[in-house]
Every structure is written in C-alpha cells, then in structure tokens.
C-alpha positions, 0 to 999 in steps of 0.5 A, spaced: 475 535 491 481 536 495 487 538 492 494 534 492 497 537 499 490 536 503 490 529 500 498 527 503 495 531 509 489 526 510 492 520 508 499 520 512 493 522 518 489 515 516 496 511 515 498 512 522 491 511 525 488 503 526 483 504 520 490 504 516 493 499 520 486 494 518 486 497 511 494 494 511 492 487 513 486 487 509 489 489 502 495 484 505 490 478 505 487 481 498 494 480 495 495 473 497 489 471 494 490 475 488 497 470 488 494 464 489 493 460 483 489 454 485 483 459 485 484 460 477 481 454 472 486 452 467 483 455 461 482 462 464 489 462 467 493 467 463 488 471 463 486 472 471 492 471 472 495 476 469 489 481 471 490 478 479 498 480 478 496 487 476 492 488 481 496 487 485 501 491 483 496 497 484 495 494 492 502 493 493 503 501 491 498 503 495 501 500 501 508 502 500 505 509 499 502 509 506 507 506 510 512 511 507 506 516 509 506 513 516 513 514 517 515 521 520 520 524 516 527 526 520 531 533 520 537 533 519 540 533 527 546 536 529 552 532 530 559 534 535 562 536 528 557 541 526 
C-alpha cells in the first residue's frame, strides 16, 4: 500500500497521460447515463434514481480530482513591481 504522496504523485502522472484522458471520457459517458431517466422503470425510480445520482456525484469527484491534478501548479512570478 502506497501512502498518500506517492498516491498524488501516481495520479497527477495518470491525469496527464491518454490513459487519463480516456478514463475522462469513459466516466463522462458513465454519468450520462447514470442521469438518463428513461433507463429507470417507474416503480423502481426513486430508489436507482437516487443510488444513479450518488454515484455520480462519487464520478464527478474523481474527475475534479484529477483535472485539478493535471494542472501544473504556477509559482508566484516576479512583476515589475517587486
């Protein structure tokens, strides 16, 4: 088990590569159809609705985490002023 630095280091290296990338868009095409209420029979739709919603919630998570990951974090530069 790696602890939560080497963690940051292998994610931020996966959030920048095609493997992330393709991940992006396979958990976006997960979330539209998690969202899609026609996939859901009437009597079952508050429950799997709410499960579906939650789920992707957990996605959506996962994705803001990596595309903050893929950014590079910028120093502070010098202006003309300091």
């Amino acid at each position: 088990m790696m602890d939560k630095e080497q963690r940051q280091i292998v994610l931020k290296r996966l959030a920048s590569s095609n493997e992330g990338v393709a991940l992006k868009e396979y958990f976006n095409e997960l979330i539209i159809k998690l969202t899609d209420s026609r996939l859901y029979k009437s009597d079952d739709f508050e429950m799997e609705g709410k499960s579906a919603l939650k789920a992707v919630a957990v996605l959506e998570k996962i994705l803001r985490d990596l595309e903050l990951l893929k950014r590079e974090k910028k120093g502070k530069g010098r202006t003309q002023y300091t």
